[in-house]
N, CA, C and O of each residue as an XYZ file, in Angstrom:
320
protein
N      14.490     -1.441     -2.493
C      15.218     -0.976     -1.325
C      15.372     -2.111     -0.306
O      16.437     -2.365      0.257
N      14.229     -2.768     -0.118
C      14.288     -4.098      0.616
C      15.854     -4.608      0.695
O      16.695     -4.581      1.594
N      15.853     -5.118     -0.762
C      17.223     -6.177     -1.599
C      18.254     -5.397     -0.912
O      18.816     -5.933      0.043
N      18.534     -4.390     -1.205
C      19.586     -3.334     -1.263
C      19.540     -3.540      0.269
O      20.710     -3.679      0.626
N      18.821     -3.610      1.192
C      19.369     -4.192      2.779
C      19.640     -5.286      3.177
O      20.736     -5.491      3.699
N      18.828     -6.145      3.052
C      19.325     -7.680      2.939
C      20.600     -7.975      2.450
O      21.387     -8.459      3.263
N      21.052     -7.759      1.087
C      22.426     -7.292      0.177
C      23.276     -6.788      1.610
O      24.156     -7.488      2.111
N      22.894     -5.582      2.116
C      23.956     -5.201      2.802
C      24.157     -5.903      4.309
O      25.111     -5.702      5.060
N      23.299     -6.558      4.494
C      22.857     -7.071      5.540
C      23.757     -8.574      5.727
O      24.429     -8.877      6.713
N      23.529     -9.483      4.349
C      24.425    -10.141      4.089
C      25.907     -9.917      4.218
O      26.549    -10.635      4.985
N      26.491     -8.978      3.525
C      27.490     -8.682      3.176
C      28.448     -8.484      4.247
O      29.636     -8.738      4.048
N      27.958     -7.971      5.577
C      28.016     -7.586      6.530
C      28.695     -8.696      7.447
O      29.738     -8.823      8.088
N      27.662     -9.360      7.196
C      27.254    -11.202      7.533
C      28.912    -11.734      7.534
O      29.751    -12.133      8.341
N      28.755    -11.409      5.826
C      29.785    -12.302      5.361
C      31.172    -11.852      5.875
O      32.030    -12.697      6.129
N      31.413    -10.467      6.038
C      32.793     -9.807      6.680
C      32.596    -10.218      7.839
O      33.045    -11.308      8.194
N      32.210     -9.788      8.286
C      31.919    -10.299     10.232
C      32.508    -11.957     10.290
O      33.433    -12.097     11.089
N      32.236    -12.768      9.810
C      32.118    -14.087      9.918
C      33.631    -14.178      9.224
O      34.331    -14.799     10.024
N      34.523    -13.753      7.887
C      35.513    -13.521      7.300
C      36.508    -13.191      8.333
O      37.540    -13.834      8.141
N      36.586    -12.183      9.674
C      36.896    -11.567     10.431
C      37.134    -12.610     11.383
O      38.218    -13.000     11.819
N      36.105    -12.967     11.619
C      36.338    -13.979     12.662
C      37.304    -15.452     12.475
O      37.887    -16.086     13.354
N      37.251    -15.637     11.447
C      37.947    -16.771     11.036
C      39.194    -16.552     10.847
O      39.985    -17.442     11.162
N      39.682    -15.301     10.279
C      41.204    -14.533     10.550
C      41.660    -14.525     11.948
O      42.715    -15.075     12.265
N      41.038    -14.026     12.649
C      41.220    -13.456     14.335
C      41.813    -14.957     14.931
O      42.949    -15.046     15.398
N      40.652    -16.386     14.823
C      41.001    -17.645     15.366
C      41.950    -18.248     14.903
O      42.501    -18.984     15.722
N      42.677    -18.230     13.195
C      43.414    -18.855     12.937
C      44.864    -18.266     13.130
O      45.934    -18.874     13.080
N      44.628    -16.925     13.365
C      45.652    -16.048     13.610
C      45.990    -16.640     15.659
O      47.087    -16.854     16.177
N      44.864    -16.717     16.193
C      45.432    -16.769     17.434
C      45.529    -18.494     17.874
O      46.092    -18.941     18.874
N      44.839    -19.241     16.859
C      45.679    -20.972     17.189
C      47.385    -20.626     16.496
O      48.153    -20.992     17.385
N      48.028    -20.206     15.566
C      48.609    -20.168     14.629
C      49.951    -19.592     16.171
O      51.123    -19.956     16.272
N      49.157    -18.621     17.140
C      50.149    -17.651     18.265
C      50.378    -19.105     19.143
O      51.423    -19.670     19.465
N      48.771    -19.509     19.420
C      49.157    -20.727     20.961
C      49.749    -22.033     20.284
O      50.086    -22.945     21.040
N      49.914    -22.204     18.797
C      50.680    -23.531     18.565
C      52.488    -22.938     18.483
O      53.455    -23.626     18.812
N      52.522    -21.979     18.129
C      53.726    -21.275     18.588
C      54.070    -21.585     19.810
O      54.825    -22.541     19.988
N      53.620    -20.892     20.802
C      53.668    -20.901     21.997
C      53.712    -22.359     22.693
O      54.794    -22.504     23.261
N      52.921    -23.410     22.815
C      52.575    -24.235     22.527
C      54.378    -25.143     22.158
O      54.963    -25.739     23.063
N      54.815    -25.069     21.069
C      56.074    -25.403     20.785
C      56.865    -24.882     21.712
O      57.445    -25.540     22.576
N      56.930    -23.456     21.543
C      58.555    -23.110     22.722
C      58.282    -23.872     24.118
O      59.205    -24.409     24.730
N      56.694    -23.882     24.665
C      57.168    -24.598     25.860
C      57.498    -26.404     26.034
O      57.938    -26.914     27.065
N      57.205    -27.051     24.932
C      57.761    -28.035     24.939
C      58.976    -28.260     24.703
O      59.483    -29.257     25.218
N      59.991    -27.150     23.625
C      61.043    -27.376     23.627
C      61.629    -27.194     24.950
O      62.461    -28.017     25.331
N      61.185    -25.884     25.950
C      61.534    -25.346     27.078
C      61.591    -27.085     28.391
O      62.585    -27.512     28.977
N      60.505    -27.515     28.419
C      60.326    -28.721     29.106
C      61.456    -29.613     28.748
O      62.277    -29.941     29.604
N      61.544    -30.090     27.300
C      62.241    -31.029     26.884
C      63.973    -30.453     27.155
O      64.921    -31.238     27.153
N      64.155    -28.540     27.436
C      65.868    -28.681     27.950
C      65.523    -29.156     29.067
O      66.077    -30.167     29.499
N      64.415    -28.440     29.842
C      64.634    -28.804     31.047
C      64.756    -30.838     31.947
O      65.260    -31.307     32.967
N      64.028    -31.328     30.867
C      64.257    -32.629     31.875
C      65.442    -33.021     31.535
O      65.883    -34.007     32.125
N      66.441    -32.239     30.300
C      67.752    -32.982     29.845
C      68.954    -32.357     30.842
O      70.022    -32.898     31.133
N      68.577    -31.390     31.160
C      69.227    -30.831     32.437
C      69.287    -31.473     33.593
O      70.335    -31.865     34.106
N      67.837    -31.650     34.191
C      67.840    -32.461     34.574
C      68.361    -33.607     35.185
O      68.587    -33.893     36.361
N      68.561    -34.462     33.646
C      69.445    -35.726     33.790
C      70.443    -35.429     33.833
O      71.050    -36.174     34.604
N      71.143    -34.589     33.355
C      72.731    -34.342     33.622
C      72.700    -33.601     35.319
O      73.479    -33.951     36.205
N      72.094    -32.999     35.414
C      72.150    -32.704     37.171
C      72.516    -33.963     37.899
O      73.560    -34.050     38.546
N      71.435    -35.174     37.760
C      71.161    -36.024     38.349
C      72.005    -37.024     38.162
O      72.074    -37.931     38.991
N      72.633    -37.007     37.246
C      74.082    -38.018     36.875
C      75.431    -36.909     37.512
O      76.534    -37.418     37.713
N      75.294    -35.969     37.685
C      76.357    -35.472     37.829
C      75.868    -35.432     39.799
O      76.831    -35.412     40.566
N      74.898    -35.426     40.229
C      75.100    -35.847     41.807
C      75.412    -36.960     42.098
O      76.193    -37.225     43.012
N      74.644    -38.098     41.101
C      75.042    -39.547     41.516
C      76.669    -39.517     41.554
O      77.285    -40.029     42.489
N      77.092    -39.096     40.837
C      78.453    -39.397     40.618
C      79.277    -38.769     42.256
O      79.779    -39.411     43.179
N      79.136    -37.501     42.079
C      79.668    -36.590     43.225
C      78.822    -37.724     44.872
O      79.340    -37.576     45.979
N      78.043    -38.348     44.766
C      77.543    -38.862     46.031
C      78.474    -40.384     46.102
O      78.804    -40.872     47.183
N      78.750    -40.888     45.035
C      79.805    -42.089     44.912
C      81.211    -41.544     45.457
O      82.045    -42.027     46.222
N      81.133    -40.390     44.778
C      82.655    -40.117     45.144
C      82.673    -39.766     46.304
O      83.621    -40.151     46.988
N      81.926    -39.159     46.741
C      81.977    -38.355     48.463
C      82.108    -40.055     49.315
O      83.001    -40.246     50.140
N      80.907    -41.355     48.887
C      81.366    -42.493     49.949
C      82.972    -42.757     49.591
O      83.973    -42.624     50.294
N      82.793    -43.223     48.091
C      85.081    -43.410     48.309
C      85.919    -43.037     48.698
O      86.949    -43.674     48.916
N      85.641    -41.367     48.998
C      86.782    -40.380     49.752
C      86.599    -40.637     51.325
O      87.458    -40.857     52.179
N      85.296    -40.546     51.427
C      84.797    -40.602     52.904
C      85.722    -42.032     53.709
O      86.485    -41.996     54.675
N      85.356    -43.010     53.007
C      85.710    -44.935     52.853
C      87.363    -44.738     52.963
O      87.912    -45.364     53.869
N      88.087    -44.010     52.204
C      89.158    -44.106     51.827
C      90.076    -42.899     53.711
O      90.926    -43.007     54.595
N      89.403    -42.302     53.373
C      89.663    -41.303     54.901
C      89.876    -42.123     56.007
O      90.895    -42.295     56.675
N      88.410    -42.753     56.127
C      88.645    -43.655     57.690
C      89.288    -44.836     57.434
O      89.265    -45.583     58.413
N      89.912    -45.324     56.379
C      90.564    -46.733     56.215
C      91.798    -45.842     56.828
O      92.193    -46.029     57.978
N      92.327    -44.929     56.023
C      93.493    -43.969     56.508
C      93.873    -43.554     58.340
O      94.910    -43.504     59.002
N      92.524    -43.337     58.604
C      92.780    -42.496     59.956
C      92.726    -44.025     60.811
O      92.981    -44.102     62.013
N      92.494    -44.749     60.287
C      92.228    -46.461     61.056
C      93.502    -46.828     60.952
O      94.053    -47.307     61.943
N      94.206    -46.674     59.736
C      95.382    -47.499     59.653
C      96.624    -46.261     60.431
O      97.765    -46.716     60.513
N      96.501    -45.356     60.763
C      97.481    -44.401     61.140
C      97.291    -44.547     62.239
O      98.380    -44.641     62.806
N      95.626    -44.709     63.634
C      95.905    -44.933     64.740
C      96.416    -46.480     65.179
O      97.031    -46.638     66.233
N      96.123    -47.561     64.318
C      96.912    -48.733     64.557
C      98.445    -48.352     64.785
O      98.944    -48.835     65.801
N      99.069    -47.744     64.174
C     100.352    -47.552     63.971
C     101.387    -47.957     65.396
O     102.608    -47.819     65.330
């Protein structure tokens, strides 16, 4: 009868411990998932980003040329 507990005692052991090793590889298996979408998420975001940031540079060039181009205008019309 001893054996026959130990036996079950083990066995027990061995599911418990079986269990556990499912549960962790199951939940690295969720956060390397996870884990991925937010790097892809990061990686739109800094490409956005750069197109934001090229698309102000641009709009801030153009605003001095229009601006530049205005008062050359309103300069050369009060000479007149």
């Amino acid at each position: 009868k001893e054996e026959m507990n130990s036996k079950h005692a083990h066995e027990m052991l061995v599911q418990d411990l079986t269990a556990q090793i499912t549960q962790a590889t199951q939940d690295r298996e969720e956060k390397a998932e996870a884990k991925a979408k937010h790097l892809q998420s990061k990686a739109d975001a800094e490409g956005d980003l750069a197109d934001t940031t090229s698309t102000k540079e641009a709009d801030e060039k153009y605003l001095a040329d229009l601006t530049a181009t205005c008062e050359q205008k309103a300069s050369d019309f009060e000479s007149r």
